[in-house]
KOLVEXDO-913383 format. One record per residue: x, y, z of N, C-alpha, C, CB in turn. Coordinates in steps of 0.1 Angstrom, whole numbers, padded with zeros to 4 digits, always signed. Glycine has a CB too. Example, Ala and Ser with C-alpha at 12.3 -4.5 7.8 and 13.67 -1.06 7.14 Angstrom:
% residues 2
+0132-0057+0078+0123-0045+0078+0132-0033+0078+0113-0045+0090/+0128-0022+0071+0137-0011+0071+0129+0000+0079+0141-0006+0057/
% end
This chain:
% residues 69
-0153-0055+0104-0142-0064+0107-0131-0063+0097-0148-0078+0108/-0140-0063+0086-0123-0064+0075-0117-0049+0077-0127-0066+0053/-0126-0038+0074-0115-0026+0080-0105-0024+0092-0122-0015+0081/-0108-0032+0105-0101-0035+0115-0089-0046+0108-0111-0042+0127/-0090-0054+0103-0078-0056+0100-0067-0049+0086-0080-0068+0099/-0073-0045+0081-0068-0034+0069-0058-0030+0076-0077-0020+0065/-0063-0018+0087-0061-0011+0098-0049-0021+0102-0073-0008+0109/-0049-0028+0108-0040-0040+0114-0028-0037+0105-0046-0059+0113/-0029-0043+0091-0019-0045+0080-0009-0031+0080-0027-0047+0066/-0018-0024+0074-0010-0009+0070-0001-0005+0082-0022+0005+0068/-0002-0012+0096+0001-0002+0105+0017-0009+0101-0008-0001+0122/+0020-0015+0097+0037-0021+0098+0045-0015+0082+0037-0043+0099/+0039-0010+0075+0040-0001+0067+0052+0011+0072+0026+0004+0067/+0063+0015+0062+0070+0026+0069+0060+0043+0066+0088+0025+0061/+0063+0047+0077+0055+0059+0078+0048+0067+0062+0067+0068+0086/+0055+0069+0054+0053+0081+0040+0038+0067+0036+0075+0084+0023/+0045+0055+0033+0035+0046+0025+0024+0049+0028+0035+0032+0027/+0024+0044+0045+0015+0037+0051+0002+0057+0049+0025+0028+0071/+0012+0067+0049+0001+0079+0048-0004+0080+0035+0009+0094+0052/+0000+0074+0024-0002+0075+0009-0017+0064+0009+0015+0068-0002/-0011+0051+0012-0026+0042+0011-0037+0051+0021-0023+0024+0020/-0035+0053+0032-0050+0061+0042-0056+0069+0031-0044+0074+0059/-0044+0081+0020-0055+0089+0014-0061+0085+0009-0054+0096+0007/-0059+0074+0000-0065+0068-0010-0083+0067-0008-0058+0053-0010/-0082+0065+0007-0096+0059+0014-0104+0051+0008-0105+0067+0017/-0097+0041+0004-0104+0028-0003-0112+0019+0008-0091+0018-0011/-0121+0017+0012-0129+0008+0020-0126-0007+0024-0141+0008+0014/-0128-0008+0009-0121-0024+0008-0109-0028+0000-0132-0032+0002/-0098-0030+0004-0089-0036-0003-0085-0055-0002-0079-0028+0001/-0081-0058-0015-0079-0076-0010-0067-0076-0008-0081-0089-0022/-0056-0069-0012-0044-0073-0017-0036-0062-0018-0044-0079-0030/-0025-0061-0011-0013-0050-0017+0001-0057-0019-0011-0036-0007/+0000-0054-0033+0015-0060-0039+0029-0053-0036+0013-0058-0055/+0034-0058-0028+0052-0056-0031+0061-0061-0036+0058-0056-0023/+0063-0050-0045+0079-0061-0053+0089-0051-0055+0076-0069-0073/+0101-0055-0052+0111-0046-0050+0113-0039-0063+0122-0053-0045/+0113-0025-0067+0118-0020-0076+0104-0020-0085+0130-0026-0082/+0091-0021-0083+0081-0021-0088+0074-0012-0083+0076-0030-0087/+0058-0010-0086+0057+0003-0080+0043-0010-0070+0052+0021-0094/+0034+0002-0061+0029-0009-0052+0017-0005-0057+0031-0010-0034/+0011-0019-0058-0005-0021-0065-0015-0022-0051-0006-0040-0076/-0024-0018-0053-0038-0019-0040-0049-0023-0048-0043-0002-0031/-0054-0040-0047-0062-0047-0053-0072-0044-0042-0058-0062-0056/-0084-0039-0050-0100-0039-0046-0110-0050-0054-0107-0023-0048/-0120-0046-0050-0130-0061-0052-0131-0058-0067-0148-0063-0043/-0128-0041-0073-0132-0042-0088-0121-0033-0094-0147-0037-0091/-0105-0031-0089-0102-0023-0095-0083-0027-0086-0114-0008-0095/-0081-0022-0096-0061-0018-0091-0057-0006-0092-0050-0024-0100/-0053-0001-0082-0049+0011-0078-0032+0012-0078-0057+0015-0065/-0024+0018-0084-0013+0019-0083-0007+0034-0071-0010+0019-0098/+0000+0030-0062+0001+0040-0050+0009+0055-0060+0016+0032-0033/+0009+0063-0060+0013+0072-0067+0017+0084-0052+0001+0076-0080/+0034+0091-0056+0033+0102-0047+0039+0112-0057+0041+0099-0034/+0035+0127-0053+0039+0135-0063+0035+0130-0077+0052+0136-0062/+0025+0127-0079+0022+0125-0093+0026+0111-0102+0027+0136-0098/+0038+0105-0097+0041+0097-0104+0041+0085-0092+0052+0101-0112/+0042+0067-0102+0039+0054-0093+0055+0052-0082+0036+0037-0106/+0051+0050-0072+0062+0047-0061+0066+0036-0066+0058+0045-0045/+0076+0036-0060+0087+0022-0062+0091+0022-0053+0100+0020-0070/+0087+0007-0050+0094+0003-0039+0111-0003-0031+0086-0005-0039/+0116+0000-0025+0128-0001-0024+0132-0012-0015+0133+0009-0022/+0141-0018-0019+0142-0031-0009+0146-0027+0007+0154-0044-0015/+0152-0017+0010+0151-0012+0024+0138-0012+0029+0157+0001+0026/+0130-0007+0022+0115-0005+0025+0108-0014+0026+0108+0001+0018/+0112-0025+0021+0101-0039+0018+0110-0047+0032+0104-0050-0004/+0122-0043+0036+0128-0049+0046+0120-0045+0059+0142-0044+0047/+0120-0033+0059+0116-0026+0073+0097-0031+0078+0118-0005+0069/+0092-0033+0060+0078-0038+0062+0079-0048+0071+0069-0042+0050/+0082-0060+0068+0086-0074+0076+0097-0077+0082+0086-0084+0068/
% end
C-alpha cells in the first residue's frame, strides 16, 4: 500500500526529478523536502538522502516547485 502511494506522489513530479527519485529505489520513503533554491531531501525511516544529478545535490527551482503543485 504505502509503495502505491509513493507511486501516486512522484507521479506529479516534473519528468528529470521524478526519473532521479525512481533510481534511487528506496522502498520506503516518509518525506520529500522542497524548498526553493535548496537541494531536495528524501526522508526514509533511517536515513536522508539528498537527490543528486551528475554528481552533485539538485536545486530546486521555483518554476519546478510551481509545475509540482
Amino acid at each position: 500500500m504505502k509503495q502505491k502511494i509513493q507511486t501516486e506522489i512522484i507521479k506529479y513530479f516534473p519528468e528529470k526529478i521524478k526519473n532521479e527519485i525512481k533510481k534511487l529505489n528506496i522502498e520506503n520513503f516518509e518525506e520529500i523536502r522542497l524548498r526553493v533554491l535548496k537541494p531536495i531531501i528524501i526522508k526514509s525511516h533511517d536515513r536522508e538522502i539528498i537527490l543528486t544529478m551528475d554528481g552533485q545535490a539538485y536545486i530546486l527551482s521555483k518554476e519546478e516547485l510551481n509545475k509540482t503543485f
